[in-house]
mmCIF file as gemmi writes it, N, C-alpha and C atoms, coordinates in Angstrom:
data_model
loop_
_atom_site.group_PDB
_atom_site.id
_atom_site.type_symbol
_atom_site.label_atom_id
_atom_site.label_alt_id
_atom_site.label_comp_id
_atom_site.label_asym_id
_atom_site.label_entity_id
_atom_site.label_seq_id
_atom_site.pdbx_PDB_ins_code
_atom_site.Cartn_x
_atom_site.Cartn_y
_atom_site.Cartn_z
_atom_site.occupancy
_atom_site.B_iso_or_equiv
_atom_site.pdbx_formal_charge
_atom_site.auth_seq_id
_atom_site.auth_asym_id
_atom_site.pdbx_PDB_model_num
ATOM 1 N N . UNK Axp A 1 ? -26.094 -37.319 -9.49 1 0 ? 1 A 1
ATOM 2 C CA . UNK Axp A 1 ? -25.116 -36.303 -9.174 1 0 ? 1 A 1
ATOM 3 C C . UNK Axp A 1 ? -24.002 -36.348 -10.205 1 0 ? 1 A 1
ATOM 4 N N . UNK Axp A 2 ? -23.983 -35.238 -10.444 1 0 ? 2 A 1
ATOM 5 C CA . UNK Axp A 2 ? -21.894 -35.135 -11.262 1 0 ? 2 A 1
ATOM 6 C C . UNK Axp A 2 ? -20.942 -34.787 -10.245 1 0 ? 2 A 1
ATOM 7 N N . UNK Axp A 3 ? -19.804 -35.285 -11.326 1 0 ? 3 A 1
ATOM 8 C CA . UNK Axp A 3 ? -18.806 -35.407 -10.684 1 0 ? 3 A 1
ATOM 9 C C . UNK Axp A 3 ? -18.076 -33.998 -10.551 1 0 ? 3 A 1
ATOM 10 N N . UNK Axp A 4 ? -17.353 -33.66 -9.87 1 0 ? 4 A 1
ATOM 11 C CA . UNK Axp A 4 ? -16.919 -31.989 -10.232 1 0 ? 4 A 1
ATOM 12 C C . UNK Axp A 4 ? -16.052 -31.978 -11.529 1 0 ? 4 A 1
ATOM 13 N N . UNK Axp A 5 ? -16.38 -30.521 -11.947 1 0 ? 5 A 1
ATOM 14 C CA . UNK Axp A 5 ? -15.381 -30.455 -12.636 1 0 ? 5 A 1
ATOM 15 C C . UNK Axp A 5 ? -14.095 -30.344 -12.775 1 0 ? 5 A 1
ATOM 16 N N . UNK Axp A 6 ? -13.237 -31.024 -13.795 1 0 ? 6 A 1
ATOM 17 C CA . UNK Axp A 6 ? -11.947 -30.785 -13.674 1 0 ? 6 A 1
ATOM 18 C C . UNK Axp A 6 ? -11.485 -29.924 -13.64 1 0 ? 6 A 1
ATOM 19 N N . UNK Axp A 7 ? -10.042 -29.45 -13.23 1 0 ? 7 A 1
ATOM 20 C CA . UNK Axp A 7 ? -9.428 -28.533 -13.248 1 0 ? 7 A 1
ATOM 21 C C . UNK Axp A 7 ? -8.303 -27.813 -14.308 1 0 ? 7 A 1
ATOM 22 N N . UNK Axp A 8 ? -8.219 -27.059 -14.984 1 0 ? 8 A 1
ATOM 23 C CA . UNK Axp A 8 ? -6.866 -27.166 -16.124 1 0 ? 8 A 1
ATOM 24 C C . UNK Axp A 8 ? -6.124 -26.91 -15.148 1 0 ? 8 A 1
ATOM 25 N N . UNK Axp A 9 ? -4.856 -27.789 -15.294 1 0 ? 9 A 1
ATOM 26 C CA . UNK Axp A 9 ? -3.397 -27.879 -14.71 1 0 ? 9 A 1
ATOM 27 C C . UNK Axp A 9 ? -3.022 -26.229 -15.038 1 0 ? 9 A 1
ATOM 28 N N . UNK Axp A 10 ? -2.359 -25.966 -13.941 1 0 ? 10 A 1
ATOM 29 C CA . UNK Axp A 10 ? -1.371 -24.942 -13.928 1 0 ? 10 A 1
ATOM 30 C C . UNK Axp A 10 ? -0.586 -24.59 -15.043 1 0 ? 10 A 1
ATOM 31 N N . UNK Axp A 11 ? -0.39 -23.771 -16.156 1 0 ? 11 A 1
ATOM 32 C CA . UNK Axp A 11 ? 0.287 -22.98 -16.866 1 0 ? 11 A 1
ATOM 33 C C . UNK Axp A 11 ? 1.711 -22.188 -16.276 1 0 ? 11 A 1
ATOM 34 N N . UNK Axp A 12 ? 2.422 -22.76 -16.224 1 0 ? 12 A 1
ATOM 35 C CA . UNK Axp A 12 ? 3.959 -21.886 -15.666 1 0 ? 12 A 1
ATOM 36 C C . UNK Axp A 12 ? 4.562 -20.932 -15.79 1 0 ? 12 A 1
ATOM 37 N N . UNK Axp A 13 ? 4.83 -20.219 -15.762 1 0 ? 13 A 1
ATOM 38 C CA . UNK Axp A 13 ? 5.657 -18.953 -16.387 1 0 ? 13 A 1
ATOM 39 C C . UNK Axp A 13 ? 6.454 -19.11 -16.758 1 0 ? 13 A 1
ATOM 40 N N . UNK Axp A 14 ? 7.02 -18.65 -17.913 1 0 ? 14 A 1
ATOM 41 C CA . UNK Axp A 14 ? 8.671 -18.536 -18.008 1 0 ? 14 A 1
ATOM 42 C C . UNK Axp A 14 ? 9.339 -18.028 -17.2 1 0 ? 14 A 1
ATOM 43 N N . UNK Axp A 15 ? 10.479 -18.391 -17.014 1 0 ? 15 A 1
ATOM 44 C CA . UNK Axp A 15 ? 11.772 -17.785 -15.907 1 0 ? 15 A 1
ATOM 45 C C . UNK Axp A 15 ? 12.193 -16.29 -16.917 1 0 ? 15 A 1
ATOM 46 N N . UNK Axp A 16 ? 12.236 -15.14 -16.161 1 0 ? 16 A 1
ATOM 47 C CA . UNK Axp A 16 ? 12.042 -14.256 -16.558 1 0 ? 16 A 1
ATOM 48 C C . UNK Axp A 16 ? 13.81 -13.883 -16.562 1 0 ? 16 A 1
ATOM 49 N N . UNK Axp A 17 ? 14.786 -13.264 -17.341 1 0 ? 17 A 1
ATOM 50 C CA . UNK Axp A 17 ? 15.543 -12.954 -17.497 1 0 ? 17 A 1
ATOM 51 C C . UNK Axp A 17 ? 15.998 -11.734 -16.496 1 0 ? 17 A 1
ATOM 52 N N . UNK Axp A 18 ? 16.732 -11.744 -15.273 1 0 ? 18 A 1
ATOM 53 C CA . UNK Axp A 18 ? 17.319 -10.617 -14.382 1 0 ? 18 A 1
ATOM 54 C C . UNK Axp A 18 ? 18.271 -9.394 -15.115 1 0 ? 18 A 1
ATOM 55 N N . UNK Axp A 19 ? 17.528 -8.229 -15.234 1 0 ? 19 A 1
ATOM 56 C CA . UNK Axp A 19 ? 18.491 -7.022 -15.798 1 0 ? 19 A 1
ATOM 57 C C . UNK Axp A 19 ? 18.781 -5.879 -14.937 1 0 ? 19 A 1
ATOM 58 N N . UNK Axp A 20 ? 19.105 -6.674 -13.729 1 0 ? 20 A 1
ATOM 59 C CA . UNK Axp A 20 ? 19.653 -6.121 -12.832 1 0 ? 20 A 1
ATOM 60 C C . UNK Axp A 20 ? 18.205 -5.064 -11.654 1 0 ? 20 A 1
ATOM 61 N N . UNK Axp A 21 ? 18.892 -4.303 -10.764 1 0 ? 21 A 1
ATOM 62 C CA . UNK Axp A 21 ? 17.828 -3.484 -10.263 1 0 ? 21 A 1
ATOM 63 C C . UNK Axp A 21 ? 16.528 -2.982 -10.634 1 0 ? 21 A 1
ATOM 64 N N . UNK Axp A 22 ? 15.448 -2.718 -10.025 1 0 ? 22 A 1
ATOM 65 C CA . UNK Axp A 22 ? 15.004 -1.565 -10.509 1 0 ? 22 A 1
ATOM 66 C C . UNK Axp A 22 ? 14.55 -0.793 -10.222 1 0 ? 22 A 1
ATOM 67 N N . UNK Axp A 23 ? 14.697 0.578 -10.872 1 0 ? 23 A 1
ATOM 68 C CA . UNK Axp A 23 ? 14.765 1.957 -10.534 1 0 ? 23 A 1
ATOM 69 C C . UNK Axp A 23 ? 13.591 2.505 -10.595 1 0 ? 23 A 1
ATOM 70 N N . UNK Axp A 24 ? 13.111 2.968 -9.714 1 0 ? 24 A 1
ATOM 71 C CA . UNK Axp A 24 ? 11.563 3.681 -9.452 1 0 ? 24 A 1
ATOM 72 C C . UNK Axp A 24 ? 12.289 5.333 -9.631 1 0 ? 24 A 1
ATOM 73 N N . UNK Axp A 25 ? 11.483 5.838 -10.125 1 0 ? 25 A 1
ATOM 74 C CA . UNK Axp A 25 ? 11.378 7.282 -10.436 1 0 ? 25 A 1
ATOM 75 C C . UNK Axp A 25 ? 9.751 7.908 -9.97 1 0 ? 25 A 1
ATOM 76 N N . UNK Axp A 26 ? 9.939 9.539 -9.905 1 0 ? 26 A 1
ATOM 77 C CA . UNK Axp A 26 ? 8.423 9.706 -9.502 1 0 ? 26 A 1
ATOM 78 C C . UNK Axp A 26 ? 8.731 11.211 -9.891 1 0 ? 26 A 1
ATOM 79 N N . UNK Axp A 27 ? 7.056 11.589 -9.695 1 0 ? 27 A 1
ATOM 80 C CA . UNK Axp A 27 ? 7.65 13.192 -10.236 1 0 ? 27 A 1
ATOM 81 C C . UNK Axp A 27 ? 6.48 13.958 -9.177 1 0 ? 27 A 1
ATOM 82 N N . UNK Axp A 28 ? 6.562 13.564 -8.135 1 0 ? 28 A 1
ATOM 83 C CA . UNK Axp A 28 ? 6.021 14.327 -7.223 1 0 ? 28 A 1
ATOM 84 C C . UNK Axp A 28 ? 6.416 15.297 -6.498 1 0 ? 28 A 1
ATOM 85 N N . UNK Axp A 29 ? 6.191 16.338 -5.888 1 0 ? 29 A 1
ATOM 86 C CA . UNK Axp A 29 ? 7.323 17.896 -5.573 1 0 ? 29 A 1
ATOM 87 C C . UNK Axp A 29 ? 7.415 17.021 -4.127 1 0 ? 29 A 1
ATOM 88 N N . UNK Axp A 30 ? 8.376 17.797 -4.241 1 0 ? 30 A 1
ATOM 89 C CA . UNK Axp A 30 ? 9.068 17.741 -2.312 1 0 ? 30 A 1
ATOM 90 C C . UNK Axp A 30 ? 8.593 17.506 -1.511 1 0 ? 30 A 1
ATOM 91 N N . UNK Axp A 31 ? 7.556 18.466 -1.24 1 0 ? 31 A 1
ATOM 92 C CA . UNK Axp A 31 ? 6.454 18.776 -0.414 1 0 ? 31 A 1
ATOM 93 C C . UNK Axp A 31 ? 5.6 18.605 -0.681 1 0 ? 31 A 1
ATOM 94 N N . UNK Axp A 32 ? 4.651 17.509 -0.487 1 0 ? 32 A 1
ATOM 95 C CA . UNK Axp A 32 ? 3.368 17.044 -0.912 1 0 ? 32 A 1
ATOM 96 C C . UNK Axp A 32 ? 2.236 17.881 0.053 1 0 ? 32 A 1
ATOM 97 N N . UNK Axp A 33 ? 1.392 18.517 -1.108 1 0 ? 33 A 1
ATOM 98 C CA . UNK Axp A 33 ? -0.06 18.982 0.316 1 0 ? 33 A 1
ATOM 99 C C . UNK Axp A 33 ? -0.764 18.112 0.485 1 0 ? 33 A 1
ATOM 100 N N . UNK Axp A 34 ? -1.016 18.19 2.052 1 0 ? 34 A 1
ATOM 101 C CA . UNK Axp A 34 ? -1.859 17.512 2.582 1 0 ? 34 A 1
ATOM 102 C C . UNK Axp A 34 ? -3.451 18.442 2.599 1 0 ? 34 A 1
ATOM 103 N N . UNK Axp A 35 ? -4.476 17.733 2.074 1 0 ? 35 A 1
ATOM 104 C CA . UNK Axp A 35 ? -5.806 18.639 2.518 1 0 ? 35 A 1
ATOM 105 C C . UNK Axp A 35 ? -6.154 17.875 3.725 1 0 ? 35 A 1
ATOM 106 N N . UNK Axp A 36 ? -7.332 19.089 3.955 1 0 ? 36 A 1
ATOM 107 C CA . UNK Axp A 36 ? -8.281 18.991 5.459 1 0 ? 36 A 1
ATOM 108 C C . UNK Axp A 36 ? -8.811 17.393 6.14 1 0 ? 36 A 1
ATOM 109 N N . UNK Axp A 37 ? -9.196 17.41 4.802 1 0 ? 37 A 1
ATOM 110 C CA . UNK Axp A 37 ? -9.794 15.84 4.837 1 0 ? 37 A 1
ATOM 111 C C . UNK Axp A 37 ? -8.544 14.502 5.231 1 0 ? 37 A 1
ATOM 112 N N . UNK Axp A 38 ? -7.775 14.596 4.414 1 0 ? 38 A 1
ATOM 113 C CA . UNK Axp A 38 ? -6.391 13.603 5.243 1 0 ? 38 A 1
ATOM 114 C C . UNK Axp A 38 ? -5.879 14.05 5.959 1 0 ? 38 A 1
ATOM 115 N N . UNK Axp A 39 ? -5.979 14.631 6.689 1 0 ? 39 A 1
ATOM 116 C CA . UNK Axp A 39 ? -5.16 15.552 7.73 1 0 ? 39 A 1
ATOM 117 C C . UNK Axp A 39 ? -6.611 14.577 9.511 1 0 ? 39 A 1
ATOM 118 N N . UNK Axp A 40 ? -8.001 15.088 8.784 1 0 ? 40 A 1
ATOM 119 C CA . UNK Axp A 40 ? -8.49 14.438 9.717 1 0 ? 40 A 1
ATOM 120 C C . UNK Axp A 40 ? -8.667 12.633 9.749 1 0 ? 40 A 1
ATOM 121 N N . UNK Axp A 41 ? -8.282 12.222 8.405 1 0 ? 41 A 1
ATOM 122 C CA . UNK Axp A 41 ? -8.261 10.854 8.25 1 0 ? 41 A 1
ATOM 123 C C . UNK Axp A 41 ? -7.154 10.202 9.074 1 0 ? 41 A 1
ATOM 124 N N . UNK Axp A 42 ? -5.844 10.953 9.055 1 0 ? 42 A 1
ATOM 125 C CA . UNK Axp A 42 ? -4.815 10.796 9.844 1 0 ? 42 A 1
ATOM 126 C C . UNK Axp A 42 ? -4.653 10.932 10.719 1 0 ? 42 A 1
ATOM 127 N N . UNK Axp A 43 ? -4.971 11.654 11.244 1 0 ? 43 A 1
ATOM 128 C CA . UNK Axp A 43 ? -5.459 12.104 12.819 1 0 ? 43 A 1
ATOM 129 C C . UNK Axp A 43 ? -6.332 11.257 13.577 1 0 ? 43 A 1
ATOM 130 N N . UNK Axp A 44 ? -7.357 11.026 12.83 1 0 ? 44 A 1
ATOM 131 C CA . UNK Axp A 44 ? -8.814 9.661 13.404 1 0 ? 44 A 1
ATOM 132 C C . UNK Axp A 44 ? -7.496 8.471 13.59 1 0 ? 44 A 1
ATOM 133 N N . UNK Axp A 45 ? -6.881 8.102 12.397 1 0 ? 45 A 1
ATOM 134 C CA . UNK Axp A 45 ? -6.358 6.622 12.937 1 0 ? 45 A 1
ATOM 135 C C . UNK Axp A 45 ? -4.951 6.924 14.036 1 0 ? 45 A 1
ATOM 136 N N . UNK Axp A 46 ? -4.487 7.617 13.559 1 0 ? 46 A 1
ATOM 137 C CA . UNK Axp A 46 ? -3.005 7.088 14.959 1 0 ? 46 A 1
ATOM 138 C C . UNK Axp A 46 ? -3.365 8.357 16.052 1 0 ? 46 A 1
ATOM 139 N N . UNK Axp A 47 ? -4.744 8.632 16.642 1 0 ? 47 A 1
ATOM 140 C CA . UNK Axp A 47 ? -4.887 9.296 17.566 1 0 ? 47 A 1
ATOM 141 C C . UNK Axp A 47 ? -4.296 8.836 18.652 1 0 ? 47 A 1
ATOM 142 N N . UNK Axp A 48 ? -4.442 7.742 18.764 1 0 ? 48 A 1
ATOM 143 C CA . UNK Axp A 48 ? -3.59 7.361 20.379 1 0 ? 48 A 1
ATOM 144 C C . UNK Axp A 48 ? -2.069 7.528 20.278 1 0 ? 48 A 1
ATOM 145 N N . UNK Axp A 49 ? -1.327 7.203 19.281 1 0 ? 49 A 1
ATOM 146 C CA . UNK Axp A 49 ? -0.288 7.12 18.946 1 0 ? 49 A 1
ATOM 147 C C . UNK Axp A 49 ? 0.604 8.854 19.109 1 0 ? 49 A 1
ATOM 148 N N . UNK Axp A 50 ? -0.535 9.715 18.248 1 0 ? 50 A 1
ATOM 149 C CA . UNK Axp A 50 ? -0.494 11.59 18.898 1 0 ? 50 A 1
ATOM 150 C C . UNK Axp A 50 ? -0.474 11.515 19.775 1 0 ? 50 A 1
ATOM 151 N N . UNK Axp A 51 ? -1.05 10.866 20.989 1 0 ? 51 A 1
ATOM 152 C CA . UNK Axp A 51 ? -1.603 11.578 22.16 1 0 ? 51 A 1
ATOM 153 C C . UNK Axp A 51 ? -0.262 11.269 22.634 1 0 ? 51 A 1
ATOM 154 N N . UNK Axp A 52 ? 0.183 9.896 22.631 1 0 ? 52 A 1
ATOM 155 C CA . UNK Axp A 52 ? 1.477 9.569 23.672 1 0 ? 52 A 1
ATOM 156 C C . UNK Axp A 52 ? 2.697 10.044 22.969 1 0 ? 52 A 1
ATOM 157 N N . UNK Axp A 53 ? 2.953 10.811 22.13 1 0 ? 53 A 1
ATOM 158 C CA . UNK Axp A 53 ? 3.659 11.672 21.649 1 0 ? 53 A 1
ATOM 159 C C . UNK Axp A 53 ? 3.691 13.093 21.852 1 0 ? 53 A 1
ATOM 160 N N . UNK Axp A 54 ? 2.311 13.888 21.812 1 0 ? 54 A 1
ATOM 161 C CA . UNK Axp A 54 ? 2.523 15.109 22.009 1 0 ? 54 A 1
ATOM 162 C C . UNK Axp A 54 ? 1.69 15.313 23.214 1 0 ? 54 A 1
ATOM 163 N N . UNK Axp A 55 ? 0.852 14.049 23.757 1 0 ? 55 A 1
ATOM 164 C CA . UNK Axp A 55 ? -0.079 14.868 24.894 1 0 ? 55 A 1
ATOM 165 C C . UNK Axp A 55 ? -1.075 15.422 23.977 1 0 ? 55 A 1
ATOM 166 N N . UNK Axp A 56 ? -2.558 14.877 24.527 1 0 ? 56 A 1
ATOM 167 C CA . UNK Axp A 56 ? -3.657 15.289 24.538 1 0 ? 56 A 1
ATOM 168 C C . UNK Axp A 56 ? -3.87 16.669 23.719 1 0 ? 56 A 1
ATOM 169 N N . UNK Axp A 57 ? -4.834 16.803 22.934 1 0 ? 57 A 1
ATOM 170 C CA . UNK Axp A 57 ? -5.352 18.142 22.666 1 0 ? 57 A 1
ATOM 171 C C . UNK Axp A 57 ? -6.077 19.028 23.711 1 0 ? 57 A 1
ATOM 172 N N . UNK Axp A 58 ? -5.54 20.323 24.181 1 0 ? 58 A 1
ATOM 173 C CA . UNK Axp A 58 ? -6.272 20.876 24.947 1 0 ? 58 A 1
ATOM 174 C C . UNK Axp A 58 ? -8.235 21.257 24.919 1 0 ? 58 A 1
């Protein structure tokens, strides 16, 4: 039998220099469309969650 192999020791990171916040930007409109398909993907998962909110679909 062998022995296992060794492991290389951990490599550290440098301590990374703080330049304060940071700022996420995006360039998506206002109003995002939703299609058919996520609309029923969304619907399948927090169905129970609809129901005790708006009551059952007739």
């Amino acid at each position: 039998m062998r022995a296992p192999p060794r492991r290389r020791p951990k490599v550290r990171a440098h301590a990374v220099e703080d330049d304060g916040p940071i700022v996420v930007t995006d360039d998506w409109p206002e109003q995002v469309p939703i299609g058919d398909a996520e609309l029923r993907v969304i619907e399948g998962h927090l169905r129970e969650e609809l129901d005790a909110l708006f009551g059952p679909l007739p």
